[in-house]
Structure formats: C-alpha cells, structure tokens
Legacy VTK file of the C-alpha trace (Angstrom):
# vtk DataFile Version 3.0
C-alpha trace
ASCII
DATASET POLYDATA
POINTS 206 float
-11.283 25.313 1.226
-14.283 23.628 0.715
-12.507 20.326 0.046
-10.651 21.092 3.909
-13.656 21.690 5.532
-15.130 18.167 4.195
-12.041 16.528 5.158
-12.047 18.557 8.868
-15.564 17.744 9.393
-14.830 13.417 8.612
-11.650 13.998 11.013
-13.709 15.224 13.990
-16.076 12.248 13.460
-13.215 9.729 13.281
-11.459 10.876 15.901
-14.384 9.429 17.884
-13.316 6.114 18.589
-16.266 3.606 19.073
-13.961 0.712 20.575
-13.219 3.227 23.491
-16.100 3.509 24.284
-17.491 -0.118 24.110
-14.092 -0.747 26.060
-15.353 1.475 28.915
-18.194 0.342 28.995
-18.074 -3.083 29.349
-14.372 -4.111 30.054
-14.046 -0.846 32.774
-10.776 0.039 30.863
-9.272 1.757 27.678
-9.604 -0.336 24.500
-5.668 0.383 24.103
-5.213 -1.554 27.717
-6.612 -4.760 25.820
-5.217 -7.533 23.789
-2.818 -5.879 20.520
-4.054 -2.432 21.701
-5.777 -1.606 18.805
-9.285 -0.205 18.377
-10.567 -1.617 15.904
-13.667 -4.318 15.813
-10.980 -7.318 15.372
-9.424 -6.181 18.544
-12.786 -5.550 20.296
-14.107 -9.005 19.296
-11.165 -10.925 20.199
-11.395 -9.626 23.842
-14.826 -8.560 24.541
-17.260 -10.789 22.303
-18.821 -10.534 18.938
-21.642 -8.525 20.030
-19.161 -5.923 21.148
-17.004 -6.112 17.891
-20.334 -5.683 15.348
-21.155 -2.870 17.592
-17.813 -1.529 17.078
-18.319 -1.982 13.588
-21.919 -0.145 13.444
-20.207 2.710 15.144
-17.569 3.145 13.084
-19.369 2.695 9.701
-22.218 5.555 11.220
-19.511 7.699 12.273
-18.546 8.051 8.581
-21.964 8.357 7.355
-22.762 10.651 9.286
-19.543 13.301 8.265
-20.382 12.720 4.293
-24.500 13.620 5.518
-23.246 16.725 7.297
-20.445 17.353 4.050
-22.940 17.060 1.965
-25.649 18.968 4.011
-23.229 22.169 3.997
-21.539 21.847 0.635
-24.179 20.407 -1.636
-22.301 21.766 -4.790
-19.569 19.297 -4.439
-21.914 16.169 -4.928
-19.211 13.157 -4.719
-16.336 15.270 -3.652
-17.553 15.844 -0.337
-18.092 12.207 0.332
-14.655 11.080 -0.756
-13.059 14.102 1.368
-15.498 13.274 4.316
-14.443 10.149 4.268
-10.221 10.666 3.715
-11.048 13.007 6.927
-12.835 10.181 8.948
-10.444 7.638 8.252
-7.587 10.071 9.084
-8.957 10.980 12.651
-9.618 7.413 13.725
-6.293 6.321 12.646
-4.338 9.490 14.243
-6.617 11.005 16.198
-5.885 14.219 18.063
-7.158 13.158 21.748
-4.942 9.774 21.856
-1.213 11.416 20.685
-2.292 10.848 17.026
-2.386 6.253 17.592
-5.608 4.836 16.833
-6.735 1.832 14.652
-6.359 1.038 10.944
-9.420 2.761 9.398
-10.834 -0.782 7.897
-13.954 0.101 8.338
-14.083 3.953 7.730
-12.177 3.583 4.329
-14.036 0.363 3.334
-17.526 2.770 4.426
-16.195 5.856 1.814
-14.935 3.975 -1.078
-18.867 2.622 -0.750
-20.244 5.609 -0.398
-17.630 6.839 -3.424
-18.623 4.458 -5.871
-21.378 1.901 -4.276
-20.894 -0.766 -6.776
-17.568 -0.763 -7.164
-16.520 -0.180 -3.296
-19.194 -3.655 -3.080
-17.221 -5.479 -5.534
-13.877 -4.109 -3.680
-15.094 -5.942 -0.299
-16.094 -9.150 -1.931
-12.625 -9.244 -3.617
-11.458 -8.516 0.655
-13.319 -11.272 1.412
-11.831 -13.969 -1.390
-8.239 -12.508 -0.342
-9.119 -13.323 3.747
-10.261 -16.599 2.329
-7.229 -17.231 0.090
-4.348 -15.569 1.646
-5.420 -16.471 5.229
-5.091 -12.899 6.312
-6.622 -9.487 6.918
-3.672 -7.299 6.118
-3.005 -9.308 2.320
-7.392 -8.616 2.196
-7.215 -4.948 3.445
-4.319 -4.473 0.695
-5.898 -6.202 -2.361
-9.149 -4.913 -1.668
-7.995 -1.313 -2.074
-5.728 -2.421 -4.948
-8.926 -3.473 -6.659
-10.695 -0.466 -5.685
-7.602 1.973 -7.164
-7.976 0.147 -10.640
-11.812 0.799 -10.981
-11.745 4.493 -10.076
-8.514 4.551 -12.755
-11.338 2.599 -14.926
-14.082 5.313 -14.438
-11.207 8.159 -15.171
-12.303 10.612 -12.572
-8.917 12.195 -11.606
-9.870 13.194 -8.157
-11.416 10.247 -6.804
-8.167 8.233 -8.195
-5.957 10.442 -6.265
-8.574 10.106 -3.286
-8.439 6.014 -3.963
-4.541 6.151 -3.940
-4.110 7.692 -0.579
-6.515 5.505 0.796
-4.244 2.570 -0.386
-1.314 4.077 0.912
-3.005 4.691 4.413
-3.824 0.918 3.699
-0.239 -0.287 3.081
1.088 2.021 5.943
-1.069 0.726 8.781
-0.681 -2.502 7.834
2.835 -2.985 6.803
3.824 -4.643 10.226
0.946 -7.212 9.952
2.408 -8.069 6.545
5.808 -8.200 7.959
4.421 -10.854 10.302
3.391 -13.225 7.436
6.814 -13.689 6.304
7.925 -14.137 10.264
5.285 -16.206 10.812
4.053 -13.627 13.906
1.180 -12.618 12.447
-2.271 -14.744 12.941
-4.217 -16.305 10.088
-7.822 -14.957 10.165
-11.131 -16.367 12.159
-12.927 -16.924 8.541
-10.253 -18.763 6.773
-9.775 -20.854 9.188
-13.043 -21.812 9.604
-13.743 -21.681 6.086
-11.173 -24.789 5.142
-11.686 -26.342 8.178
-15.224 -27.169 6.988
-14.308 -28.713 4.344
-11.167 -30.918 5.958
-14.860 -32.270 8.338
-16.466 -33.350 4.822
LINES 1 207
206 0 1 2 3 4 5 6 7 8 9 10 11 12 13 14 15 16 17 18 19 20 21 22 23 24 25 26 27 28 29 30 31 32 33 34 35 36 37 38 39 40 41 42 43 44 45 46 47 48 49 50 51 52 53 54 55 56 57 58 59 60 61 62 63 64 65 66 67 68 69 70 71 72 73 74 75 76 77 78 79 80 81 82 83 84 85 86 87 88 89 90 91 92 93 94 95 96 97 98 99 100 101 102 103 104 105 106 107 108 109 110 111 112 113 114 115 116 117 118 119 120 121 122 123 124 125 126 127 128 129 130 131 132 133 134 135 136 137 138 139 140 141 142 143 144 145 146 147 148 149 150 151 152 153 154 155 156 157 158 159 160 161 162 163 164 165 166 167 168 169 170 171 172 173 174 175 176 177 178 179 180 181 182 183 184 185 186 187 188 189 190 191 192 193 194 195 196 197 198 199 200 201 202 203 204 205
C-alpha cells in the first residue's frame, strides 16, 4: 500500500499538465486546440516559442520532483522505491490524466526526470544515448525508445528486481505512446527532429 500511495501521490502531480497552462496563458486556448494536440514541450515550442517550451519543460521535470520529495517525505523507509513509484505515478497522470478523459502527452520528460532520480548516473548516460539516437536516427520517437532500452539494460546490470520491473514499464509506456510516431518513419509522415537537422546541416555549410 505504501508502494500505491507513492504511485497515487506522482499521478496527482502529473495529472497537472504544465503545457495547459502555458497554453492559456499565452495562446488564450487549450494546448490540445494547438498544432498535433499534444502537451508536451515539442508541441508547446513548435507553436508558442522556445521560451514557452523550456518552461514547459521546467514544469514538468518540478512536477515530478516534487511527488518523489513528498514520497519520500511520508514514506522515508522505502528510500529508492518511493522515487521510482513517484515517478511511474507522475508519468502515468500526465499521459492519462483523469481531468482530460485519460489523453495527455507522452511522459518524455516525467520518465526521463525518474529514471534520473532512480539511478542519476545511469538515467544521465540514458539521455546522452537519447541524444546520439535524435542525432543518428533523425527522430524523437527512435531516441525516446533507445534511450529507455539503454536504461532497462543498466538497471538489469545493477540486478535490483524492482527497479527492472519499474524500468520495463516505463519502456513499454515508451513504445506505447510512441508507436504511431514510429509508424510515421516507415510512411514517411512523421518529421525528422529540430537538432538533427541542424546538427548535419552544419556540417553540409563547412
């Protein structure tokens, strides 16, 4: 029960949707009324700015933070447990949160924020192997994928059975909200990212 009451805590935080709220505040209308509909801070910067979408970003990352703080506050005894159920709870509510008919974003940055605050070094090392696959594959759905790939092997590498079974789900929450984006690749629908783009286009100018 413990364990639930980590993971209820993270939902009620995730279910607060910091794209909404930039969306209302700036664009006078619902983040889901915008561009692919998504809130999430790829969405957010693509039609309101990149100020908005690293605010976006900040506010999703603290929403996290703060759930494992309070988890942690309330349930001390569990240590790391309450940050990777914390976490599994966040990224659950701002994917399907309760408010919006269970449709919200992809939980990038909520998962990529707990498998940090899982395993720091390793969740590090997971988002600099994200950012190779953006660079290499062209696309945030291949990164999102391998990232969490990586991330599965090192927690199978530390042999804690929990956190592997915690690291799983997160991959198949992955796979699952991204599976039409990767569908797109081989229809040719979905976009290349910003930063690979840029990133070979710099060195076609030398």
């Amino acid at each position: 029960m413990e364990r639930v009451s980590c993971m209820m805590i993270g939902y009620v935080f995730g279910s607060f949707l910091t794209a909404e709220v930039i969306a209302r505040t700036v664009a006078k209308t619902s983040i889901f009324m915008l561009g692919d509909g998504n809130p999430g801070m790829a969405n957010v910067g693509r039609e309101l700015g990149k100020k908005a979408a690293i605010i976006c970003l900040l506010g999703d990352i603290l929403k996290t933070v703060a759930a494992v703080i309070i988890s942690h506050a309330i349930y001390p005894q569990l240590e790391g447990y309450a940050t990777a159920w914390a976490g599994l709870g966040s990224t659950l509510g701002h994917i399907f949160p309760f408010w919006h008919r269970f449709r919200g974003g992809k939980g990038v940055a909520t998962i990529a924020s707990s498998i940090i605050l899982m395993a720091p070094l390793w969740g590090l090392l997971a988002g600099i192997v994200g950012v190779l696959a953006i660079i290499f594959s062209g696309y945030l759905s291949v990164a999102a994928v391998v990232a969490m790939a990586f991330y599965v092997g090192a927690m199978l590498f530390l042999g804690d059975a929990e956190f592997v079974c915690i690291a799983l789900v997160f991959q198949l929450i992955t796979v699952f909200c991204h599976y039409s984006k990767l569908c797109g690749i081989r229809d040719g629908t979905t976009h290349r990212a910003g930063l690979s783009i840029r990133f070979w286009n710099m060195f076609r100018r030398k």
